[in-house]
C-alpha positions in Angstrom: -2.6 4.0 -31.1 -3.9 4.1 -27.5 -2.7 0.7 -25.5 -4.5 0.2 -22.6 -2.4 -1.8 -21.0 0.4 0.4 -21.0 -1.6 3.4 -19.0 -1.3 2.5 -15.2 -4.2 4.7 -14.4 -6.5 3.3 -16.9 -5.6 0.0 -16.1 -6.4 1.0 -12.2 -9.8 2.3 -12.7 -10.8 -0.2 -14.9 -10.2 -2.4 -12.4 -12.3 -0.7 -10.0 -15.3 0.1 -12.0 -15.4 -3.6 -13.5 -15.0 -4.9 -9.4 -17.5 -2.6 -8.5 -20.0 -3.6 -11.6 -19.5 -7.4 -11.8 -18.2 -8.3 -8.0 -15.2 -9.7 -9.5 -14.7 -13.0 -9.3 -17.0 -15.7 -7.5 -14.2 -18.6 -6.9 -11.1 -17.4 -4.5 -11.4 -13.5 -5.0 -9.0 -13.0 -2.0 -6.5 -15.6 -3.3 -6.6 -14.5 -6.9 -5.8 -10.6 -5.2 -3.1 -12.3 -3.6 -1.3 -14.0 -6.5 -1.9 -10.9 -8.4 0.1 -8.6 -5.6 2.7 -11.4 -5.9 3.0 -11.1 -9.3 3.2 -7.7 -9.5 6.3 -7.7 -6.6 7.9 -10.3 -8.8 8.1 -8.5 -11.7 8.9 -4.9 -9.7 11.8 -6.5 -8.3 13.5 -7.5 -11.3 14.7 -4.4 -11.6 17.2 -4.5 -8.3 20.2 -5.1 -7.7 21.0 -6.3 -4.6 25.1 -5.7 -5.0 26.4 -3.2 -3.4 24.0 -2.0 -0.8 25.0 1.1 1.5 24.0 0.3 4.9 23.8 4.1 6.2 21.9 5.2 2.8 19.3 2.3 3.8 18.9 2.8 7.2 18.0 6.6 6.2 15.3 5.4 3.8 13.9 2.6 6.8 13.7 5.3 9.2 12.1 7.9 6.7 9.6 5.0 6.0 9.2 4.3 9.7 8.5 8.1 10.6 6.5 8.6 8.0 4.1 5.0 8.3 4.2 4.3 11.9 4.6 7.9 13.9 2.9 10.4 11.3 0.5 7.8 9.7 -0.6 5.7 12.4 -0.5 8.8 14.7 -3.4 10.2 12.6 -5.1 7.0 12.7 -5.2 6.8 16.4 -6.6 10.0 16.5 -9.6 9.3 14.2 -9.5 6.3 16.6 -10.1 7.7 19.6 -12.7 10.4 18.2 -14.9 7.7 17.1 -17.7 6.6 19.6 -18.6 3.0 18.0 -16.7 0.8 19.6 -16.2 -1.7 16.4 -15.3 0.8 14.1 -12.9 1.9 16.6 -11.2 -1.4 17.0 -11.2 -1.4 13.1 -9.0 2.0 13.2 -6.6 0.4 16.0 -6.0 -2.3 13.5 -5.2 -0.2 10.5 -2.4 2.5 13.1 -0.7 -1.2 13.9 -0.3 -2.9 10.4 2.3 -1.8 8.5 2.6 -0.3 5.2 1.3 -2.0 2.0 3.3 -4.1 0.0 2.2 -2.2 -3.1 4.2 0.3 -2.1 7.2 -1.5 -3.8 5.7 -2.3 -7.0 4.1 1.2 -7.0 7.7 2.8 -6.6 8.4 0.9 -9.8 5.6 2.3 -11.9 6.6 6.1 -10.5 10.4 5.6 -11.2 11.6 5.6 -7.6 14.1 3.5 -5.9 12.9 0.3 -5.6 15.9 -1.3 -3.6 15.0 1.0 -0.6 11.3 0.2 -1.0 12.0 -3.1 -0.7 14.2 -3.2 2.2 12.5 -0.4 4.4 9.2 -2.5 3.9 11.2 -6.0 5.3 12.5 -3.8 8.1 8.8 -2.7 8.3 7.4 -5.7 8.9 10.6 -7.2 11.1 9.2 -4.3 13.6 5.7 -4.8 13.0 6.0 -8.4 14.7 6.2 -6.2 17.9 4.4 -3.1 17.2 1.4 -5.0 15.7 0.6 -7.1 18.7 1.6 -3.7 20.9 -0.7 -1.5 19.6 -3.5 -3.7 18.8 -3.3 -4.9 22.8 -2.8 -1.0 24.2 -5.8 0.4 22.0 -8.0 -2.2 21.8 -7.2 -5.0 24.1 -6.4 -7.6 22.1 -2.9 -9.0 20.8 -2.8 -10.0 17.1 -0.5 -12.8 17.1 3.0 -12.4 15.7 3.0 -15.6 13.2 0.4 -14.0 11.0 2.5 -10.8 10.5 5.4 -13.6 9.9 3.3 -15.3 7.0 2.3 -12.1 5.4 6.1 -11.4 5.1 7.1 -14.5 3.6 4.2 -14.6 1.1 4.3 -11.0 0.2 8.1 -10.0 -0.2 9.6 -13.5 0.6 8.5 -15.2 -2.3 8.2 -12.6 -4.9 12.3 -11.6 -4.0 12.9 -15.4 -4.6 11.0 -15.6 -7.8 12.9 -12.1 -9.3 16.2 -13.3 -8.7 14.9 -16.7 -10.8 13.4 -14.7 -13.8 16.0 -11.6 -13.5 17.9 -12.7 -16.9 14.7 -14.0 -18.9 15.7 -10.7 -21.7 12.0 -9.9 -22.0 11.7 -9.1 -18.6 12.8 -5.3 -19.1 10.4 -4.4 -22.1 7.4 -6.5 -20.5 7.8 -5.4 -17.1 6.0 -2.2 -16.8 2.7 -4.1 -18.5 2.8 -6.7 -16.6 3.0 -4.7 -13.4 -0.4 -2.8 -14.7 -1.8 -5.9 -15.7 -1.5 -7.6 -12.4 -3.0 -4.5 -10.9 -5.9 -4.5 -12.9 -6.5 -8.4 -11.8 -5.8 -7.0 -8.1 -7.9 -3.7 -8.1 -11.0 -5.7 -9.9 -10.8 -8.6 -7.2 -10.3 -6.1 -4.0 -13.3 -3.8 -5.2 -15.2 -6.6 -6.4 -15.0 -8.5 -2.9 -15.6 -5.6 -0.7 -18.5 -3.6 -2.7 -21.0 -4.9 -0.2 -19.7 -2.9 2.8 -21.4 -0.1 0.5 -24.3 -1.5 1.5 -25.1 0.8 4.3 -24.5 4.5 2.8 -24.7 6.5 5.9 -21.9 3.9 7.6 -20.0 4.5 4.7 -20.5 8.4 4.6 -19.3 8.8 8.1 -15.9 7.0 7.2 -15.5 8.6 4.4 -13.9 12.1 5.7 -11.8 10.3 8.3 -10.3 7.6 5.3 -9.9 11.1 2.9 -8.4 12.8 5.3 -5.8 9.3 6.4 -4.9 9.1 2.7 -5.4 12.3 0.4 -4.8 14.7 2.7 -1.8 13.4 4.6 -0.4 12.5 1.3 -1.0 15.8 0.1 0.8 17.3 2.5 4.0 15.1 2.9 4.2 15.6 -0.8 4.2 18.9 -1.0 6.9 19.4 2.1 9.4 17.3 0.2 8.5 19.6 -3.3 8.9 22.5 -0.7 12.3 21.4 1.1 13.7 20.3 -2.7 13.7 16.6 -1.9 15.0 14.8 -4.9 12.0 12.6 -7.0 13.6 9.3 -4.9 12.5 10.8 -1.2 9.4 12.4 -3.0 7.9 8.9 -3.8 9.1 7.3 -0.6 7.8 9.4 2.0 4.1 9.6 0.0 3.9 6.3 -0.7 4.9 5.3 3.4 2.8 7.8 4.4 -0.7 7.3 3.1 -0.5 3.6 2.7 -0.9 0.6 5.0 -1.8 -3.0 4.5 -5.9 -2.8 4.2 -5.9 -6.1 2.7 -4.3 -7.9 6.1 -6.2 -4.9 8.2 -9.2 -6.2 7.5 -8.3 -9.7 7.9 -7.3 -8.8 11.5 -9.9 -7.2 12.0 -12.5 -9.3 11.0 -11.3 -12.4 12.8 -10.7 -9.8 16.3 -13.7 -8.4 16.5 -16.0 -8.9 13.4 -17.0 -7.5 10.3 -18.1 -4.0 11.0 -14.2 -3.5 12.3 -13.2 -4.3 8.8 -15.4 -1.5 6.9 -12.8 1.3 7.9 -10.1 -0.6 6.4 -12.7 -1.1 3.2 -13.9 2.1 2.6 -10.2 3.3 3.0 -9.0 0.9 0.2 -11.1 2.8 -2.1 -9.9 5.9 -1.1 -5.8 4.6 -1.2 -7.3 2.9 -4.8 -8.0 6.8 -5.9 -5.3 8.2 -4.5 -2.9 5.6 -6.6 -4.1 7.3 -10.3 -3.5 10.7 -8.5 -0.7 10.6 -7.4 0.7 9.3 -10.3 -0.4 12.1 -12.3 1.0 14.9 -9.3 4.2 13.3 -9.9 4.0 13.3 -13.7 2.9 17.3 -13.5 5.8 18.0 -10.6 8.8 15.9 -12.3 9.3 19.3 -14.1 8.9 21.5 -11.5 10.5 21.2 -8.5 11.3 17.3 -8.0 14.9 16.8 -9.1 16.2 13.5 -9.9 19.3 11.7 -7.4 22.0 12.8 -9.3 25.1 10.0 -8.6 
């Protein structure tokens, strides 16, 4: 019997085609997204242990995450960037090179079976840099600074609290068998609230044409490619999942944010249409992994 709710992708394109249909929720669509992406960290989490931790093997994964996110990644950005002759739009790009990555990336490492201790702490290590690199790039490329406290919020709400909550609900028994639902349940509630909110920004089809390439190329095609140089240079399934998920995702939801309050709303559709792109790339990537775990992507053996 098929279960929905136990099929990631399903429960990620329902999400977006019930957003995209209904406009998700009228009352707090951005907070409910929010408690959702909590939820789903929460639950993620459970599964680490914190004992134990090698500080070489983590420092390898942060600066693997930090090549990938904010040299490779954000160096593509900048370069859509600067070949793009509205000015808005342009300062929307700026702000999506300086944020760093999402924090879905850590639930997501969950659902593909990868090392969620490292995601964790290369995305805190992520965001400890980003309180300088945000505010630096943002003022370099666009001329304005975001200010360091709202990067500071982000972190405590976003990894903060759910690391808190985990270690409170880490024994509760049911947490193992229920985890993996309630991980794609959340991201349904998340994926229907994000498309739902931002479906307007379609509202202008040749604006959202033109961004279209650039946000295909920022997110399939550079994840694409790093995946296929770790499958080519016999990366183990860990690394695989790491350096794809750091290198074709960044913080959209807090991009636009920025962006919005900066310079106003037409700086925020990059970061929009993107999500949609990063929303599609999630089911595929799941099922390249799924097709390559047999063929190619070996497994840390310890």
């Amino acid at each position: 019997m098929f279960r929905p709710w136990r099929s990631f992708p399903t429960m990620v394109v329902s999400g977006l085609l019930l957003g995209i249909l209904t406009g998700g929720s009228p009352y707090y669509p951005g907070q409910v997204a929010t408690i959702a992406l909590v939820v789903a960290m929460t639950l993620a989490l459970t599964e680490i242990r914190l004992e134990g931790v090698s500080v070489r093997t983590e420092l390898r994964a942060f600066s693997h995450a930090f090549v990938w996110n904010y040299v490779v990644l954000a160096g593509i950005i900048l370069v859509i960037a600067w070949l793009t002759a509205d000015a808005d739009l342009r300062s929307g790009w700026i702000v999506m090179a300086a944020v760093p990555s999402a924090i879905a990336v850590i639930p997501l490492t969950s659902i593909f079976r990868g090392n969620v201790r490292s995601a964790l702490i290369s995305s805190a290590l992520l965001y400890i840099a980003a309180l300088v690199l945000v505010p630096a790039i943002t003022l370099s490329f666009a001329g304005f600074a975001v200010p360091p406290s709202e990067i500071a919020l982000q972190t405590f709400l976003q990894i903060g609290v759910p690391l808190l909550a985990s270690r409170a609900i880490v024994r509760v028994p049911a947490i193992e068998r229920w985890r993996p639902v309630g991980v794609n349940l959340s991201f349904f509630v998340l994926v229907t609230m994000v498309a739902g909110a931002n479906r307007n920004a379609f509202a202008d089809p040749g604006l959202v044409l033109t961004l279209s390439g650039a946000a295909f190329a920022r997110t399939f095609g550079i994840g694409l490619a790093v995946l296929g140089l770790a499958i080519v240079t016999h990366r183990n399934r860990e690394d695989c999942i790491a350096w794809t998920l750091f290198a074709s995702f960044k913080n959209l939801g807090l991009c636009a944010l920025l962006a919005l309050s900066l310079f106003g709303f037409r700086a925020a559709v990059p970061a929009i249409v993107a999500l949609f792109f990063e929303i599609a790339w999630i089911v595929s990537l799941q099922r390249l992994l799924r097709a390559k775990a047999g063929s190619g992507v070996r497994h840390r053996t310890t």
